[in-house]
Backbone as a chain_set.jsonl record, in Angstrom:
{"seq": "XXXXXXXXXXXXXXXXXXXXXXXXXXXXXXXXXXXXXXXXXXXXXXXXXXXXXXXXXXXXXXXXXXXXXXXXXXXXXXXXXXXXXXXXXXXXXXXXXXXXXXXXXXXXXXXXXXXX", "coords": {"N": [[-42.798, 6.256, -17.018], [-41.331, 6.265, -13.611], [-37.981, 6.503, -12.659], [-36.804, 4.298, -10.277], [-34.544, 3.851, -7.815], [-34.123, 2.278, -6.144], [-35.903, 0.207, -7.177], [-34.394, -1.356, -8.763], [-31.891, -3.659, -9.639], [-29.465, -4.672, -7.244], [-26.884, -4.493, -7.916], [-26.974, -2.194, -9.435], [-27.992, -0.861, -7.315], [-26.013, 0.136, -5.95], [-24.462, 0.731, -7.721], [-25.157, 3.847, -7.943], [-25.417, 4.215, -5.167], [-22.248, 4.625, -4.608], [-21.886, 6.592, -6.542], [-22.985, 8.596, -6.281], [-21.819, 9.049, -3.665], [-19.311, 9.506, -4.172], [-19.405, 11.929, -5.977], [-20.175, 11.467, -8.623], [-21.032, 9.666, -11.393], [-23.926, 6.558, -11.853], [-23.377, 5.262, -14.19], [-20.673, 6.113, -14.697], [-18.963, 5.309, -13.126], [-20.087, 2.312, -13.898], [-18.689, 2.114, -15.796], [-15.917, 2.473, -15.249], [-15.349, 0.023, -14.06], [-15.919, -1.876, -15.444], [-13.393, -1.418, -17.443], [-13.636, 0.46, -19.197], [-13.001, 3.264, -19.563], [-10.575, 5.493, -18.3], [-9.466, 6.916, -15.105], [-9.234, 9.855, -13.46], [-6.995, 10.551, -10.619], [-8.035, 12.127, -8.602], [-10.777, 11.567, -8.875], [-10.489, 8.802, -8.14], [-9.556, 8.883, -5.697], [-11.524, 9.883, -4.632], [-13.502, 8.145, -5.246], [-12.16, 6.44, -2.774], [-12.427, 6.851, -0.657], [-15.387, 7.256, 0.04], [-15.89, 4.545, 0.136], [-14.256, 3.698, 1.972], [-12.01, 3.084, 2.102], [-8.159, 3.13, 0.935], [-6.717, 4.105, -1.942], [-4.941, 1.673, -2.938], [-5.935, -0.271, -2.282], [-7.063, -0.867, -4.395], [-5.512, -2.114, -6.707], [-3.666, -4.443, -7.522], [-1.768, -5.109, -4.957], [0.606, -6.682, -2.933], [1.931, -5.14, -0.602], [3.751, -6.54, 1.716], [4.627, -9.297, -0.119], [7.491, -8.695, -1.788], [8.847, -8.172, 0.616], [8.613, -10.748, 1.369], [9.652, -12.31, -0.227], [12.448, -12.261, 0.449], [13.958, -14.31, 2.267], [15.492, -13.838, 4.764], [15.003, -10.993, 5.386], [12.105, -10.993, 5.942], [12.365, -13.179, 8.094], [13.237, -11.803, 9.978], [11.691, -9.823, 10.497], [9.345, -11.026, 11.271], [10.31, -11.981, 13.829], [11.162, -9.46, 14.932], [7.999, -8.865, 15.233], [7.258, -9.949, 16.978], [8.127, -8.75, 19.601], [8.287, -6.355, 21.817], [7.648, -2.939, 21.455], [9.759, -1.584, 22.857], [11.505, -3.497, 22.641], [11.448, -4.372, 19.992], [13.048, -1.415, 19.283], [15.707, -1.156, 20.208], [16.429, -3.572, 18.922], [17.13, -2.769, 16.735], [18.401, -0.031, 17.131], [20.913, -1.429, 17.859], [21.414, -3.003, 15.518], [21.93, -0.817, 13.769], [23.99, 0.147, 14.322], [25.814, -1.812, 13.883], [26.001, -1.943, 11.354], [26.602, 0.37, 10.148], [28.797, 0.761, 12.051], [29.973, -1.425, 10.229], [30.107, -0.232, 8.031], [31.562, 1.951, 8.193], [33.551, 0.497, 8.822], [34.599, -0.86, 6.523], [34.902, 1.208, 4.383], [37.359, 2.481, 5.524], [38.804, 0.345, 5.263], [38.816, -0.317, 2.3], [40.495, 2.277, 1.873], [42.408, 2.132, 2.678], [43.491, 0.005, 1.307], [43.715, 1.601, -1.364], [45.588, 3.227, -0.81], [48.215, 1.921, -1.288]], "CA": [[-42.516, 5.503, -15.803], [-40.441, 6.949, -13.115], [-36.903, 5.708, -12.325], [-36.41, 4.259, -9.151], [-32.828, 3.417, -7.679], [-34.728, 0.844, -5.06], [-36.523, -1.317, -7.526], [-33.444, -1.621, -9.599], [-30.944, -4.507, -9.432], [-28.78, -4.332, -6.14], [-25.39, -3.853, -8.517], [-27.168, -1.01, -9.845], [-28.475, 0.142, -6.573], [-24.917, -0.055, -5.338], [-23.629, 2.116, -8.573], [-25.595, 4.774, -8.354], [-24.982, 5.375, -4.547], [-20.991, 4.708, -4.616], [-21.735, 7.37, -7.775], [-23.551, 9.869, -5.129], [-21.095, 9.543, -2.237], [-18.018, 10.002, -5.084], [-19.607, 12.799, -6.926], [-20.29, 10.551, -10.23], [-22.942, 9.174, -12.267], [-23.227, 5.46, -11.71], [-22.671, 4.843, -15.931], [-19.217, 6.389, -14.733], [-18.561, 3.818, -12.145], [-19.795, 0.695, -14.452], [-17.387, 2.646, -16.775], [-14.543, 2.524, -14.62], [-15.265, -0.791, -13.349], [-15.64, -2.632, -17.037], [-12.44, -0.714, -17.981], [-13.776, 1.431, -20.382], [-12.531, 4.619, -19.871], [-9.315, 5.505, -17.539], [-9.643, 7.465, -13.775], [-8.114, 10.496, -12.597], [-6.384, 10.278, -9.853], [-9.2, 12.699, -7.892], [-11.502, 10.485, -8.597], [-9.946, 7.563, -7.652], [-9.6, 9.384, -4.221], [-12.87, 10.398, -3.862], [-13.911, 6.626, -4.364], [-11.532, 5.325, -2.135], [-13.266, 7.817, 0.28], [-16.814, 6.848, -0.551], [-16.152, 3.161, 0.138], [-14.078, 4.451, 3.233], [-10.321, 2.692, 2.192], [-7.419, 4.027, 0.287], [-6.542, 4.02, -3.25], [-3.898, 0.663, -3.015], [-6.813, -1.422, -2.265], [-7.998, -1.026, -5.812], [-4.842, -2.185, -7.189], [-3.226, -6.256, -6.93], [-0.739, -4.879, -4.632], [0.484, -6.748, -1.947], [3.584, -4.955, -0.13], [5.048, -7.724, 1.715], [5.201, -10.043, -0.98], [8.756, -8.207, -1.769], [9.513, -8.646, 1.669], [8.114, -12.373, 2.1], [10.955, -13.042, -1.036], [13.64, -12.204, 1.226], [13.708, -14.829, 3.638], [15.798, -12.926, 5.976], [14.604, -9.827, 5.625], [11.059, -11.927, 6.425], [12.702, -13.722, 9.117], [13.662, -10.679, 10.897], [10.547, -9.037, 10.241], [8.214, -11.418, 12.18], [10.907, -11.958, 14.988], [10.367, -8.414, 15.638], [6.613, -8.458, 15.791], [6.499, -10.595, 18.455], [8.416, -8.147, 20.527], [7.663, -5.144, 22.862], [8.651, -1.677, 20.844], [11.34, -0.674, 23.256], [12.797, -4.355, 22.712], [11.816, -3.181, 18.811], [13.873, -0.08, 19.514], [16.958, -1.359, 21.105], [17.259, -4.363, 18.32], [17.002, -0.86, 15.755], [19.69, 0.972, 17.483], [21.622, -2.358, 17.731], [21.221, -3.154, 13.883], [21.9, 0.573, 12.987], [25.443, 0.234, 15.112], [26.626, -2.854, 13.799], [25.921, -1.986, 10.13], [27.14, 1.726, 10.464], [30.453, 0.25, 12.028], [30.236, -2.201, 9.434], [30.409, 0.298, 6.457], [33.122, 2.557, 8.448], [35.44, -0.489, 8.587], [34.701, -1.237, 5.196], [35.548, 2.451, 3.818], [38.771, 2.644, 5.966], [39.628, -0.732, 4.523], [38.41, 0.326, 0.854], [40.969, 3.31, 1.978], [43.959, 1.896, 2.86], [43.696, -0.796, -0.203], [43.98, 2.238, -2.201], [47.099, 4.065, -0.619], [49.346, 1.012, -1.411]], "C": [[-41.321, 6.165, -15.102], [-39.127, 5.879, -12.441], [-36.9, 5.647, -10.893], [-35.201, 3.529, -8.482], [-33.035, 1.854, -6.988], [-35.137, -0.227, -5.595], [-35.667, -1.558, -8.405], [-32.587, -2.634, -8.819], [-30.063, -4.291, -8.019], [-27.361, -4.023, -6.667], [-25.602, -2.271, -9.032], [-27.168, -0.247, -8.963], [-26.954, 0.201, -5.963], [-23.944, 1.205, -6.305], [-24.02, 3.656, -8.287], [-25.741, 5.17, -6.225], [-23.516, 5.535, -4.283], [-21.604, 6.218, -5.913], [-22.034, 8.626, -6.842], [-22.056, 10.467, -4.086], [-19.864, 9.778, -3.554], [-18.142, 11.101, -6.13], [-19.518, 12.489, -8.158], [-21.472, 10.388, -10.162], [-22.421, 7.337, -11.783], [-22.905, 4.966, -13.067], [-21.289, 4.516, -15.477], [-18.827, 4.689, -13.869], [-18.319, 2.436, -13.467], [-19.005, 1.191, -15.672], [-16.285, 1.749, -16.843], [-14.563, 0.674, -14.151], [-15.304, -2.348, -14.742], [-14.097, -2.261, -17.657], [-12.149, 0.271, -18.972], [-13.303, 2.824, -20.845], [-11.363, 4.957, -18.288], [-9.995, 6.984, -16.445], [-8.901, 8.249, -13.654], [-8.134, 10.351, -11.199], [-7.312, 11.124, -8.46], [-9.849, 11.766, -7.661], [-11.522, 9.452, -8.042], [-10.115, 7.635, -5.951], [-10.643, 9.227, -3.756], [-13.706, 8.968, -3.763], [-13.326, 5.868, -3.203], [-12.168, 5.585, -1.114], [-14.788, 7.068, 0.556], [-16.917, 5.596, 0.324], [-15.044, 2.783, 1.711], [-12.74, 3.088, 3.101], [-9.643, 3.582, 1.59], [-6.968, 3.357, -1.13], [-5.609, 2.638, -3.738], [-4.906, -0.283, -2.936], [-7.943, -1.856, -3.595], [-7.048, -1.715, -6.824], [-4.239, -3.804, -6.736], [-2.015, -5.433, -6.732], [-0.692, -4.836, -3.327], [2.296, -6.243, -1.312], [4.485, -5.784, 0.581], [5.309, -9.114, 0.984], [6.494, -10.061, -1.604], [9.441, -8.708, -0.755], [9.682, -9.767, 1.987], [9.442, -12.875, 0.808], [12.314, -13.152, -0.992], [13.726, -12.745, 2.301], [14.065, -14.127, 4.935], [15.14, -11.866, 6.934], [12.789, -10.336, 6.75], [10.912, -12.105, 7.628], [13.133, -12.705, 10.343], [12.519, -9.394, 11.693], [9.277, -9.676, 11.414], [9.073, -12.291, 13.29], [10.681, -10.501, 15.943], [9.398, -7.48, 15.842], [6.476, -8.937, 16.562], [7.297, -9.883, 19.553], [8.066, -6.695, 21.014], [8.158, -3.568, 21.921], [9.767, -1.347, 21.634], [11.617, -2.03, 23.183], [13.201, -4.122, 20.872], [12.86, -2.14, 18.802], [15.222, -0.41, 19.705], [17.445, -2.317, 19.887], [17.682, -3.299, 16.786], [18.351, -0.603, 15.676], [20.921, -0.307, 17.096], [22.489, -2.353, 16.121], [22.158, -1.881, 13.302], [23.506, 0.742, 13.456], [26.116, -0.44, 14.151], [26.974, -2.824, 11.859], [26.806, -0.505, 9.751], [28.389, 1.341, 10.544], [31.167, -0.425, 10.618], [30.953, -1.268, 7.899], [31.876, 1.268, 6.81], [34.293, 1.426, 8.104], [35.94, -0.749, 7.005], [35.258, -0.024, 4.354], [36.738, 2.384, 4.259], [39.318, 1.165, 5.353], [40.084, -0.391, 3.138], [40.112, 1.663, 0.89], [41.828, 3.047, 1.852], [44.424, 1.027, 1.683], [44.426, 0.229, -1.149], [45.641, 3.475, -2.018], [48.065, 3.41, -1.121], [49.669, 1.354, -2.571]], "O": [[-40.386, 6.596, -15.777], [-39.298, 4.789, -11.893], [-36.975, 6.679, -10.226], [-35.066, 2.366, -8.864], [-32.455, 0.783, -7.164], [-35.022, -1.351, -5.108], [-36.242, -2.245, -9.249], [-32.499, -2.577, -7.593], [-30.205, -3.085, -7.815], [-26.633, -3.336, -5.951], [-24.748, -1.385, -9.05], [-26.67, 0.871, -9.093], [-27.26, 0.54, -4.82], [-23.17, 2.092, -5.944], [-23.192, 4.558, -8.419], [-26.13, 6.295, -5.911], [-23.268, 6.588, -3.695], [-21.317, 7.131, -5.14], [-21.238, 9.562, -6.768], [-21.531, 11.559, -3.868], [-19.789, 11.007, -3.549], [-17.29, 11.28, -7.0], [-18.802, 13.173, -8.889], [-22.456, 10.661, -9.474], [-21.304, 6.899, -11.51], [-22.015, 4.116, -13.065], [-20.705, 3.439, -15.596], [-18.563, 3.515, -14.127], [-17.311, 1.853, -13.866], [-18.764, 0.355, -16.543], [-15.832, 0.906, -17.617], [-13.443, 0.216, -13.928], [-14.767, -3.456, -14.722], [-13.711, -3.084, -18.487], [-11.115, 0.752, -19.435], [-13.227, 3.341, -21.959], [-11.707, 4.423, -17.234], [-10.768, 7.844, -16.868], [-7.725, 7.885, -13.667], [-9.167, 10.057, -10.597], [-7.18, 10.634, -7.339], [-9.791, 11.084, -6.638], [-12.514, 9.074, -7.419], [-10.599, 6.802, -5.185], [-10.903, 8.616, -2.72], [-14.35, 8.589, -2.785], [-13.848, 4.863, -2.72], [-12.591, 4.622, -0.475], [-14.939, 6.289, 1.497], [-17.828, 5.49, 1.145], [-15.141, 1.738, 2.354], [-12.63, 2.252, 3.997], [-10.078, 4.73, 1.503], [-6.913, 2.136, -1.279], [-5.532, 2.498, -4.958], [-4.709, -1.274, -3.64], [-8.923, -2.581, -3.764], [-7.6, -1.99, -7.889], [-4.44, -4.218, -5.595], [-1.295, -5.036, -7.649], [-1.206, -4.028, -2.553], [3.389, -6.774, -1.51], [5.683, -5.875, 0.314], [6.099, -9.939, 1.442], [6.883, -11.15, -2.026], [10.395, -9.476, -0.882], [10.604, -10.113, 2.726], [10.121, -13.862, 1.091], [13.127, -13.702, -1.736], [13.637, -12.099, 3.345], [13.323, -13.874, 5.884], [14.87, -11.73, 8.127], [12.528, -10.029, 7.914], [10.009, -11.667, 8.341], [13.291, -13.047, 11.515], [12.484, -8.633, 12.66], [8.545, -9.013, 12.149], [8.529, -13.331, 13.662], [10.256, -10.377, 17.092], [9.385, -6.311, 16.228], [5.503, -8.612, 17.243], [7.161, -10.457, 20.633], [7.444, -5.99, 20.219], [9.371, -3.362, 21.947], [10.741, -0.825, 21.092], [12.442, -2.087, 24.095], [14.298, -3.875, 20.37], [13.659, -2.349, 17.89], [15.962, 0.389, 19.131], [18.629, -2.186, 19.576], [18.652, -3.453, 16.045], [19.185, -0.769, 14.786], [21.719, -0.139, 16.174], [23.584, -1.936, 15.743], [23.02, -2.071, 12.445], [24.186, 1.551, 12.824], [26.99, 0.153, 13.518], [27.847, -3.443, 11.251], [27.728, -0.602, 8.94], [29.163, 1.41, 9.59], [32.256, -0.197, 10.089], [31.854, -1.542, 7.107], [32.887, 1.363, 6.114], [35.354, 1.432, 7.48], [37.052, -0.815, 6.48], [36.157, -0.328, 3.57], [37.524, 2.183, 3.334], [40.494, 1.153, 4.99], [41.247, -0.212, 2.777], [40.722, 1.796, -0.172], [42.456, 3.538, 0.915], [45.507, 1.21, 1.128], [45.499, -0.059, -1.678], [46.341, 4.142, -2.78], [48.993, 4.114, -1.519], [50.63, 0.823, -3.127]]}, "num_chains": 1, "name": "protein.A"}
C-alpha cells in the first residue's frame, strides 16, 4: 500500500510539510515537539522560517512582562506610545539631559565629599 501524506491525519499532514519546508523528516518534528530529542539552533531557524515567525515565539517569553513589573518604567512606556515620535524624541533628549546632569552633579558631589 502506498503512503499518502493526504489521507493521513491532518497533525500528520501538517508534520510532514512543516518537515519539507524546514528540511526535516516529520518523525523529527513529532521528535522535537514531544521533547524527545534537543534542536540545533539551525534548525530551530529554519522552522521559525517555515512557519514564517522567529525563533522567540517558540519559547514562553514575554518581554514586557519585566517591563510591566516596573510600574514606572510601564507608566512611562505607554505615556509615550500615545505620542507623535518627534514628541517621542524631544521627551528622549529631555530624559537623557536631566539624568546625564543628574549623574554629573552626583560625581562632582561624590568628588568634593572625598577632598574633605
Amino acid at each position: 500500500m502506498e503512503f499518502n501524506v493526504y489521507n493521513n491525519p491532518p497533525i500528520l499532514k501538517n508534520h510532514v510539510l512543516l518537515a519539507e519546508a524546514s528540511d526535516s523528516t516529520g518523525s523529527y518534528i513529532g521528535k522535537l515537539e514531544r521533547g524527545e530529542i534537543n534542536v540545533q539552533i539551525k534548525t530551530l531557524e529554519k522552522i521559525a522560517e517555515a512557519l514564517n515567525t522567529n525563533v522567540f515565539a517558540f519559547f514562553d517569553f514575554n518581554p514586557y512582562e519585566e517591563l510591566k513589573s516596573q510600574p514606572w518604567i510601564w507608566e512611562c512606556i505607554h505615556i509615550l506610545s500615545q505620542q507623535s515620535e518627534t514628541e517621542q524624541n524631544k521627551a528622549y533628549r529631555i530624559l537623557k539631559e536631566l539624568f546625564t546632569e543628574s549623574e554629573l552633579l552626583k560625581d562632582n558631589s561624590d568628588d568634593s565629599k572625598g577632598k574633605r
